[in-house]
C-alpha positions in Angstrom: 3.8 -37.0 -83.5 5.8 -39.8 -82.0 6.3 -40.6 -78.3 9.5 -39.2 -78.0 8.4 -35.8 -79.5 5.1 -35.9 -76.9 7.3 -36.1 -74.2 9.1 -33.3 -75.1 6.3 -31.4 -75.5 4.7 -32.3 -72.2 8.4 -31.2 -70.5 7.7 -27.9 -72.1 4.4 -27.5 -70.9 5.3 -28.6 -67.1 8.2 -26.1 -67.3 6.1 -23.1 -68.7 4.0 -23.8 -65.9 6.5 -23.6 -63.4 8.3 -20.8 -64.1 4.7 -19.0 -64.4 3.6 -20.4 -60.8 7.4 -19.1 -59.8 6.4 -15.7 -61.1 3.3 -15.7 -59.9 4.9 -16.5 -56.5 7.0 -13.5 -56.6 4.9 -11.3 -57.8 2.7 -11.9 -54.7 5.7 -11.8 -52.4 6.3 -8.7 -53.8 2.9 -7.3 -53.7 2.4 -8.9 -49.7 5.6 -6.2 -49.0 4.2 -3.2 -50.8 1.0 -3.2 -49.0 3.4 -4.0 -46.1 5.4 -1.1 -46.4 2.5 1.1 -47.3 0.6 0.4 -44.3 3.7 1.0 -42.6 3.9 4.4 -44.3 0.6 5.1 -43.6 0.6 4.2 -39.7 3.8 6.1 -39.5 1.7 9.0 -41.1 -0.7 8.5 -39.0 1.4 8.7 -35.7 2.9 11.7 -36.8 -0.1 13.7 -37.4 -2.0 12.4 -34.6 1.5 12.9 -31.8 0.6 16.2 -31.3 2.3 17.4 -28.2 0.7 17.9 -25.4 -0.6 21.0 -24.3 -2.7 20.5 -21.3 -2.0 18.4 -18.3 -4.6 18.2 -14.9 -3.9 16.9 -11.8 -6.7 15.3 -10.0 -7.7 14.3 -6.5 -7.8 15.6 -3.2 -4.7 16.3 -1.2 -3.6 16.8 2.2 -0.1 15.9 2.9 0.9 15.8 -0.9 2.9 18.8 -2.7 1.0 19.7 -6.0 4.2 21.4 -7.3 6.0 18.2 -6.7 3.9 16.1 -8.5 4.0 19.1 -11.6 7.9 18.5 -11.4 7.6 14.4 -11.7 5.0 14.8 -14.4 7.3 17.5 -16.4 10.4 15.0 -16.1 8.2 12.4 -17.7 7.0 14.7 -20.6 9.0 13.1 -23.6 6.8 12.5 -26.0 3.6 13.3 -27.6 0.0 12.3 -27.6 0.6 9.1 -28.9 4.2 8.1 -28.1 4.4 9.2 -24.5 5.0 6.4 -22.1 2.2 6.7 -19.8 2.9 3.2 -18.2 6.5 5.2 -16.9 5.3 8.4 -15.5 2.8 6.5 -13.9 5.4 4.5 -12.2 6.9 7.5 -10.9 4.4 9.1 -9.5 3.4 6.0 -7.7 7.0 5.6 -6.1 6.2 9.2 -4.2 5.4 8.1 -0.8 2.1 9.5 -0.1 0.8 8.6 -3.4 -1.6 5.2 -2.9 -2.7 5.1 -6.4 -2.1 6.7 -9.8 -4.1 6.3 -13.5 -3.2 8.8 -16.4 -5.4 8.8 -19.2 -5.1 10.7 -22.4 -7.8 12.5 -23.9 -8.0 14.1 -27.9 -6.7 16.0 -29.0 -3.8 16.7 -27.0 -5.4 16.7 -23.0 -3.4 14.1 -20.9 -5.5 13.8 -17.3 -3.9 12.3 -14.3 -5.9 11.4 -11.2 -4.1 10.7 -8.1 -5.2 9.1 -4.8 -3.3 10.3 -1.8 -2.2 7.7 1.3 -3.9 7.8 4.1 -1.7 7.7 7.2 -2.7 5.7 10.1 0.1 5.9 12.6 3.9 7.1 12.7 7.0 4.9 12.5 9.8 6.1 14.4 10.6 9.6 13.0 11.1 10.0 9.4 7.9 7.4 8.3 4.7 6.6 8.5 2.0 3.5 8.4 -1.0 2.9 5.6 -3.5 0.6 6.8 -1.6 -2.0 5.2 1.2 -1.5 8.0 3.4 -0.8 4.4 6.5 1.5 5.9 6.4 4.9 3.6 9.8 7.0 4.5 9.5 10.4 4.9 11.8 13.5 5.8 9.9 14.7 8.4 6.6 13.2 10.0 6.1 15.7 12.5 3.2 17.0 10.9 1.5 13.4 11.4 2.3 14.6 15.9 -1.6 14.0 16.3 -1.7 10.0 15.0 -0.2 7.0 17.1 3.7 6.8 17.3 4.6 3.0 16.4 7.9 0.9 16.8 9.4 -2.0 16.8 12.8 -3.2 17.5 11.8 -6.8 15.8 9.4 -7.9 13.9 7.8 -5.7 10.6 5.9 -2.6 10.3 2.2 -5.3 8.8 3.0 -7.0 12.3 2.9 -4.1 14.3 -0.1 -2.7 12.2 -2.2 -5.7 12.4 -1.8 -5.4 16.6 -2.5 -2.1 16.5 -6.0 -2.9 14.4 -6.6 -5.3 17.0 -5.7 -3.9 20.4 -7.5 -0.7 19.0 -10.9 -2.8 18.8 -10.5 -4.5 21.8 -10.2 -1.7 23.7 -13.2 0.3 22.0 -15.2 -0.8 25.6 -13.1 0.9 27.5 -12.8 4.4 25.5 -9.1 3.7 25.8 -7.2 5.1 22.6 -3.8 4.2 21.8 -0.9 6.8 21.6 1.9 4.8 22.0 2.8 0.7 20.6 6.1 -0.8 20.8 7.1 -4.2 20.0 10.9 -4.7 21.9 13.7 -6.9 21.0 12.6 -9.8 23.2 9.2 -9.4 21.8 7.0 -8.1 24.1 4.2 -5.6 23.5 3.9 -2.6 25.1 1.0 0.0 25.0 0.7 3.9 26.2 -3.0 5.3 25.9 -4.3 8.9 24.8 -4.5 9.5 28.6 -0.7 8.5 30.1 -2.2 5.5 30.8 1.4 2.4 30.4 -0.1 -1.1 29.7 2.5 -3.8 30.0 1.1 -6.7 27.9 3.7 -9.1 27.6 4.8 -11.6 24.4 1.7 -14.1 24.8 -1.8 -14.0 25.0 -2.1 -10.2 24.4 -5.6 -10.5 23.5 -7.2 -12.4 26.6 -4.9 -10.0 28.8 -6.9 -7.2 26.6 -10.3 -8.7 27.6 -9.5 -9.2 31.2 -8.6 -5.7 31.6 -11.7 -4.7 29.9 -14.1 -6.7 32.4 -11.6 -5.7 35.7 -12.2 -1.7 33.8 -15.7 -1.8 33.5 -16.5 -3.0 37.3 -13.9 -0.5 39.2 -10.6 1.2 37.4 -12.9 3.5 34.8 -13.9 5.8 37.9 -9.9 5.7 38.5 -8.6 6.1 35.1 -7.2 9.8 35.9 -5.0 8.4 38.8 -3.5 5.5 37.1 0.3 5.1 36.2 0.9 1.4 34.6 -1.4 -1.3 34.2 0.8 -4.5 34.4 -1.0 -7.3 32.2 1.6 -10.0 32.3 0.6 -12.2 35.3 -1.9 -15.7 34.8 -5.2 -14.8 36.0 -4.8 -10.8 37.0 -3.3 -7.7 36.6 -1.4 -5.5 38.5 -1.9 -1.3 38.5 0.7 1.6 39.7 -0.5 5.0 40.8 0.7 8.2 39.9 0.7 8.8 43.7 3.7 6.7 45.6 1.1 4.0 46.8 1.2 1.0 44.9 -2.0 -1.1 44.5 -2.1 -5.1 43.0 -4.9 -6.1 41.7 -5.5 -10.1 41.2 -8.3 -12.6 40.6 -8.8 -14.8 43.5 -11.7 -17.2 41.6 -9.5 -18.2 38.9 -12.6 -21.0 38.0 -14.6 -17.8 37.0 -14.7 -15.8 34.4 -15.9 -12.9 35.9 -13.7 -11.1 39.0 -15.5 -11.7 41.8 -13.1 -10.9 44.6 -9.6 -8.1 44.2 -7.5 -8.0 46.7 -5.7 -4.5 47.0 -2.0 -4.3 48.3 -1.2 -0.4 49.3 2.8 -0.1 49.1 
């Protein structure tokens, strides 16, 4: 065989070889989108005979401001789908945009049992008429939150609902000495605080330093104005080193700290009006 004829030949070979490795190529193309398609088909199967709709739906957790027919109505406007293709991470959105719901999980259980635990807010104090405080001081609107008449009534004319909720969590233990409960917090435009206890009792605390007013009134309560606490109008927590205290009764009496080196009152000095 000469060169020329070898060449040839060796062309051949390297072409036969190509075109195999080009079927070869295909065929496994071909072969990667059969399974691809089958295991399409199959899931697809699959999905279809395991989507059975669903045929029992609970409603978990302890209520006592939320509706239970309410929260049937939000789960039954959610109920588009089956076992498998139902959007759980939607309904469970829904239900968590209800004001008195805190928190929410929905699980699904074979073969066709969807259960939905629910964990209700618990309101700590009103906000003007028509919402109400979580311990978060998160505002949650309400039609109506007369039914919450027994919890403290909270406003504010500036600042935010957390702000007002934090002082309340603080005034609140501050005042634990004293038995004083609050009723009543408001937080005015020019940002002052104001207080009104279980009792009728007004306290006037002023923009600044509410917390040292808070412990002077509990020292000045403890050594005389508990055995009084029945006759007394407003406590008026705004001056330096005192406080000042109105009487249901027309008198008027002052009260202030003449020691102002001393941390304890030594000395009052009562004014009758």
């Amino acid at each position: 065989m000469t060169r020329s004829e070898q060449q040839v030949s060796s062309r051949t070979k390297e072409d036969d070889r190509s075109v195999v490795d080009k079927l070869m190529n295909n065929m496994s193309k071909i072969i990667t989108l059969l399974l691809f398609f089958s295991i399409a088909y199959g899931a697809n199967l699959a999905i279809q005979y395991l989507d059975k709709p669903i045929t029992k739906v609970s409603i978990e957790g302890e209520f006592k401001y939320l509706d239970h027919q309410q929260l049937v109505a939000l789960v039954n406007g959610q109920m588009n789908g089956g076992f498998i293709t139902i959007d759980l991470k939607a309904l469970q959105n829904v239900l968590h945009q209800h004001p008195w719901v805190a928190e929410v999980s929905v699980q699904r259980q074979w073969p066709s049992y969807m259960r939905i635990n629910v964990v209700e807010e618990v309101p700590i104090a009103r906000w003007g008429d028509d919402a109400f405080l979580n311990r978060l001081g998160d505002k949650l609107i309400i039609k109506d939150n007369s039914q919450l008449a027994k919890l403290p009534l909270m406003t504010a004319e500036l600042g935010s609902s957390s702000e007002v909720m934090k002082q309340y969590q603080r005034l609140t233990d501050l005042l634990l000495p004293t038995g004083l409960k609050l009723s009543k917090l408001k937080l005015d435009r020019l940002g002052a605080w104001q207080v009104e206890t279980s009792n009728g009792i007004q306290l006037i605390l002023g923009r600044n330093q509410v917390g040292e007013k808070i412990r002077r009134l509990v020292l000045v309560w403890e050594t005389d104005l508990n055995q009084q606490a029945s006759k007394i109008k407003t406590i008026d927590l705004r001056y330096p080193n005192g406080l000042a205290v109105s009487w249901k009764s027309t008198r008027k009496v002052a009260i202030k700290r003449l020691d102002e080196t001393s941390d304890e009152l030594r000395k009052v000095t009562i004014i009758r009006g």
